[in-house]
N, C-alpha and C positions, 0 to 999 in steps of 0.2 A: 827157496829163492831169497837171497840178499838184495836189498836194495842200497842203491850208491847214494847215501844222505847229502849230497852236493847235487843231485838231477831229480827232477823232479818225478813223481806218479806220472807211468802212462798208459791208460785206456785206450784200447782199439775196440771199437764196437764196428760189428760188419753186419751189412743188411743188400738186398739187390740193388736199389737205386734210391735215390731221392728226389722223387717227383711228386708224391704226395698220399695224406693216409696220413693214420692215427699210429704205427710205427716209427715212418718215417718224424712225423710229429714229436716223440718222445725221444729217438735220437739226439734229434737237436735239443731238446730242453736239456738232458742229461749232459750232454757235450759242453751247452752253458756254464751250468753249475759247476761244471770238471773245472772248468778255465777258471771261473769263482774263485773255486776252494782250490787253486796255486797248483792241480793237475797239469798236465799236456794231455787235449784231446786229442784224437784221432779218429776217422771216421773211412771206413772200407767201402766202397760201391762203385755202380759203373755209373754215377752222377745225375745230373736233372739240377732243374731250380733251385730247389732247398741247397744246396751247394750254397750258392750265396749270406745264405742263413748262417752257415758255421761258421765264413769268412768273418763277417760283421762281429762272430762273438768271440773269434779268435782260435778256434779250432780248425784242424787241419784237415782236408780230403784228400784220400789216396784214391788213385781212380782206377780199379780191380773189374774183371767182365766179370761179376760176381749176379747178372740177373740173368741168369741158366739153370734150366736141369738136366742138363744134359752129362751123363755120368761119367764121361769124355773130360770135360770141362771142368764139372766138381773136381776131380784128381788133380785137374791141372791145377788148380786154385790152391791146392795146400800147398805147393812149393812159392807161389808168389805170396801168400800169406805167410809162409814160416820167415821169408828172405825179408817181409814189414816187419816183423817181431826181431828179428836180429838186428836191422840197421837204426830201426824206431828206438831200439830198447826198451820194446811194450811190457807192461810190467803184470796187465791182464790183457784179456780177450772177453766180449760179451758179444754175443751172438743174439738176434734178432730175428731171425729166418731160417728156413731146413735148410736151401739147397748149400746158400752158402756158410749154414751154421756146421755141416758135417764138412767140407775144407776147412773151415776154423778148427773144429775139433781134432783134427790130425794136427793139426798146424802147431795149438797150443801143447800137443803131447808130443810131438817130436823136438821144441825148442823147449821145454819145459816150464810152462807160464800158468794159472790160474786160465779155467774157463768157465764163461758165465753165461747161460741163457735167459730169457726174457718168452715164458709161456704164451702167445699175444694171443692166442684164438682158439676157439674148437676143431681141430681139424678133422677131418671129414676118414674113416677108418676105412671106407672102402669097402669093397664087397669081400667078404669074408675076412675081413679086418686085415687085406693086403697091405694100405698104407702105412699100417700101423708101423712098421718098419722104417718106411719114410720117414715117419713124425718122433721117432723115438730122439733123435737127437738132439732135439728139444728140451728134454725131459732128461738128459744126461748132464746137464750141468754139474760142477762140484756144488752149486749152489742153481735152483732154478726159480728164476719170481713165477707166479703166477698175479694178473693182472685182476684176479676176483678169485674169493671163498669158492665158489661155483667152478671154475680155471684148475682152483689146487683138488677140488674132488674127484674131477675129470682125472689130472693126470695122477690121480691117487690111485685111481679105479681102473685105466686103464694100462698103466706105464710101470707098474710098481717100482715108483721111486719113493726112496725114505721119505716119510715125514717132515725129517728133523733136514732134508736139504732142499725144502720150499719156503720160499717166504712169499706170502700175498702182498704185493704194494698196487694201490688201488691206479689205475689209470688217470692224469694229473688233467686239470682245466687251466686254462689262464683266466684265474681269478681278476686280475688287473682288468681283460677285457670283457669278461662277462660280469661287468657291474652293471649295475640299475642307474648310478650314479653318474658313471663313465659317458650313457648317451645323451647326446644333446637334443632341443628338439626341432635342431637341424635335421639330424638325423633319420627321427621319426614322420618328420616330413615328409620326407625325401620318401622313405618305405610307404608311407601310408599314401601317396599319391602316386607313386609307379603304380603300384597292385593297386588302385583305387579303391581304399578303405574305409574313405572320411564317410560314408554312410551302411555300411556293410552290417551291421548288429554287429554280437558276440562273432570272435574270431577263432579258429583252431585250426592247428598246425601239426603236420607231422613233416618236422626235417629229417633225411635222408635219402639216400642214393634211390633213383628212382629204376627200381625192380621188386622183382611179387614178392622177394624174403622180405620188406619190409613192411607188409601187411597196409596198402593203399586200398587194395579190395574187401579187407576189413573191412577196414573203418569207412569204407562209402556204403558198405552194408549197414554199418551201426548208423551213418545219417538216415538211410532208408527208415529203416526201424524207428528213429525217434521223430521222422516226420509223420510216421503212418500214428503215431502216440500222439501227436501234437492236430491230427485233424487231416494232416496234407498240406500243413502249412510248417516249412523250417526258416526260420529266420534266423540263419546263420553263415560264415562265411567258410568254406574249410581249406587252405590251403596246402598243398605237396611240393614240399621245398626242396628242391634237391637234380644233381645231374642223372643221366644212365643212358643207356644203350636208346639208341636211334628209334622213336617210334614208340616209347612204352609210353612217355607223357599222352601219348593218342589213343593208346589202349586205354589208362585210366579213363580219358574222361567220356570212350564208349562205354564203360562199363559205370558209371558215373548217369549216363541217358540211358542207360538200360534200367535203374534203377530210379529212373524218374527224378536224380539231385544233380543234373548239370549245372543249374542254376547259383548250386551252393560250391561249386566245388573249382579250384583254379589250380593252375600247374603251374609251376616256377622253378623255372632250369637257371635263372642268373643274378643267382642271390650273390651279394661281392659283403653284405653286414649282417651276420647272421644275430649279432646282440642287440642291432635295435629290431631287426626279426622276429626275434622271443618279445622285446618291448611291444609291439604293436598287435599282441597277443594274446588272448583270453585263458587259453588250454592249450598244454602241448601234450601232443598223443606218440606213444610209442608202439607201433603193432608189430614188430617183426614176428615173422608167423617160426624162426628158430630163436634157441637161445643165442645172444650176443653174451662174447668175452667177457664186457662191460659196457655199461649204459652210458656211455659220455656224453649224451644227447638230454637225459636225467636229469646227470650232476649240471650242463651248462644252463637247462632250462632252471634248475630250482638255484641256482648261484642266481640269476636275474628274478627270483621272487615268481616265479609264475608256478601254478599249479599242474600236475604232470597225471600222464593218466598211461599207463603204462602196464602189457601182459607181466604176467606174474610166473611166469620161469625161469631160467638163467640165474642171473646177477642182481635182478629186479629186486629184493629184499634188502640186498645191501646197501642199495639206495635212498629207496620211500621207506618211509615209515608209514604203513595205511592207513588213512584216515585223517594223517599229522602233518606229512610233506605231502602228499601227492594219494594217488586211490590206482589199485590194481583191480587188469579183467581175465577171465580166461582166456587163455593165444587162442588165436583163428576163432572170437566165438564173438558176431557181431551182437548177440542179445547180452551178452556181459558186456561188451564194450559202448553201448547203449547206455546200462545201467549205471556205467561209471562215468561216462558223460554228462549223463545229467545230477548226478550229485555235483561235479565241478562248475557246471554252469550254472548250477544254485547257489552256489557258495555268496553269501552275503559278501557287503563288503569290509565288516568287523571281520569275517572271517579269511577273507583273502588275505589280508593284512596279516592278521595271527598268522596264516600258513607260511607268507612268502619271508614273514622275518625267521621262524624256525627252522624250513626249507633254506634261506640262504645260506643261513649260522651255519649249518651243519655241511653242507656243499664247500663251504671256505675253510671248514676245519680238518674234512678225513676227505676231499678228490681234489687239492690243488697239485700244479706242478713242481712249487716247492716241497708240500709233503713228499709226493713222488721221487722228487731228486736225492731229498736227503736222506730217503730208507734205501735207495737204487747206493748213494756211495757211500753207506753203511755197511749196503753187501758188499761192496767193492774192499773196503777197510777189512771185512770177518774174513775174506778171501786172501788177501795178502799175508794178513797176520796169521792165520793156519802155515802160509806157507814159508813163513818168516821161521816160524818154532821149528818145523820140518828141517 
């Protein structure tokens, strides 16, 4: 495919909607830096909030019923997708999602364009690896990122896709707003007297969506454990930061008095700053009891300098360095998660210091959004120019 050197690069990246999520998230980043680097973005979905977002940066929304599985619908969806790529003058395609990354994929092979996908998750294979079908189009990219080392072995092991058509680009943070620097102590005020903190001890955090994958009942086991070590006495605060389904904040905190640590334990469904969040914070814990894609909870807590305590499966290596940035436990095993707890709650404060300047350094160097963007339209550049020589 030629490009007309008088119009500019056009990217169409297509996903269900834009309401919110760490997808939808990196859309818009990518769409930014398009505009940036003198592209024309384009953005496919059946819209939400984040809409606004592309406006403000100059990118464009087409508004596609593209949040369906219905295989009715997927069909229909390549002919209004092929008819963007013709009037747009799309010059790729990145896909984001199954349902409507497989109408992309006809889309781009019937108007003859570059397609590109974006690995974002472990998808679940199904009983007797039925889905697998479903998730292959993911993994059929000319080029597919995966968002972790961990991401590229999955689809290595499961998908056999070459090698040499993966590239790992780590999942980007807004360094800008996860500084140390950035909150004021307006801010921390503000945090630390809603949750009333100003006398609470040591504090620990686990942000995330409030359901069982992300291991609450853990880590209420692990306070159990180190109160039964401490005498029966915890002097600590642990908080669960995060939205989810109707009633599970209630489950935790009976499972919470079942364990004799209500006292220690608080639920928070309406956190609106999650950076001075991590500030008003001692530990942040990560238990999800599967592996995640990638740890963006990790890389945001150690860009704000705080120490990370985090299972050690998945992606988890790619983040902490053990013992240097943060301290791993075994998933679902509250006597390891114990164990690593209190090494972090010991940590001197020479050595907090040491952690959270190496921890930050390194968070700002290999998971921002800028690194992110500029290996994302790197792919995009080794994509066209294949199709250039073509």
């Amino acid at each position: 495919m030629s490009e007309n050197s008088q119009s500019p690069k056009t990217c169409l990246q297509v996903l269900p909607s834009l309401v919110s999520g760490g997808v939808e998230r990196g859309t818009i980043d990518v769409a930014q830096a398009l505009v940036k680097a003198g592209w024309r973005a384009l953005v496919a979905s059946e819209g939400g909030p984040l809409v606004r977002e592309l406006d403000r940066a100059g990118a464009e929304h087409i508004t596609l019923p593209l949040n369906t599985k219905n295989p009715k619908r997927v069909k229909e969806n390549i002919a209004r997708i092929a008819e963007v790529i013709r009037r747009e003058k799309v010059s790729l395609v990145h896909a984001r999602s199954r349902a409507p990354g497989w109408s992309a994929r006809e889309a781009a092979n019937e108007t003859g364009v570059p397609f590109v996908t974006t690995f974002h998750g472990i998808y679940s294979l199904g009983p007797f690896g039925l889905k697998k079908f479903y998730n292959r189009v993911m993994a059929d990219g000319e080029i597919v990122i995966a968002v972790s080392n961990f991401v590229r072995d999955h689809i290595l092991e499961n998908y056999n896709t070459p090698a040499d058509r993966i590239r790992v680009i780590h999942r980007g943070i807004d360094a800008a707003a996860y500084d140390e620097k950035a909150v004021t102590s307006t801010r921390l005020i503000q945090v630390a007297q809603k949750w009333r903190l100003q006398d609470a001890g040591p504090v620990i955090m686990l942000p995330g969506r409030l359901t069982s994958l992300k291991g609450h009942d853990v880590l209420i086991d692990a306070l159990a454990e180190l109160k039964r070590r401490r005498g029966g006495v915890l002097d600590l605060r642990c908080l669960m930061v995060g939205q989810g389904s109707p009633g599970f904040g209630a489950r935790i905190m009976s499972h919470a008095h079942t364990r004799h640590v209500e006292g220690n334990v608080q639920v928070i469904e309406d956190c609106n700053d999650m950076p001075a969040a991590y500030m008003v914070t001692d530990v942040v814990v990560v238990a999800s009891t599967r592996p995640e894609a990638f740890g963006r909870v990790i890389a945001e807590a150690q860009a704000m300098g705080r120490p990370v305590v985090a299972c050690s499966h998945g992606p988890t290596a790619e983040i902490i360095i053990p013992g240097v940035t943060g301290f791993m436990f075994t998933a679902s095993d509250p006597v390891s998660l114990a164990d690593a707890l209190e090494r972090a709650l010991s940590l001197t404060r020479e050595e907090r210091s040491h952690l959270a300047q190496i921890a930050s350094e390194r968070a700002r160097t290999l998971f921002t959004k800028q690194e992110m963007c500029a290996k994302t339209l790197a792919v995009y550049d080794e994509v066209l120019a294949r199709h250039m020589v073509s």
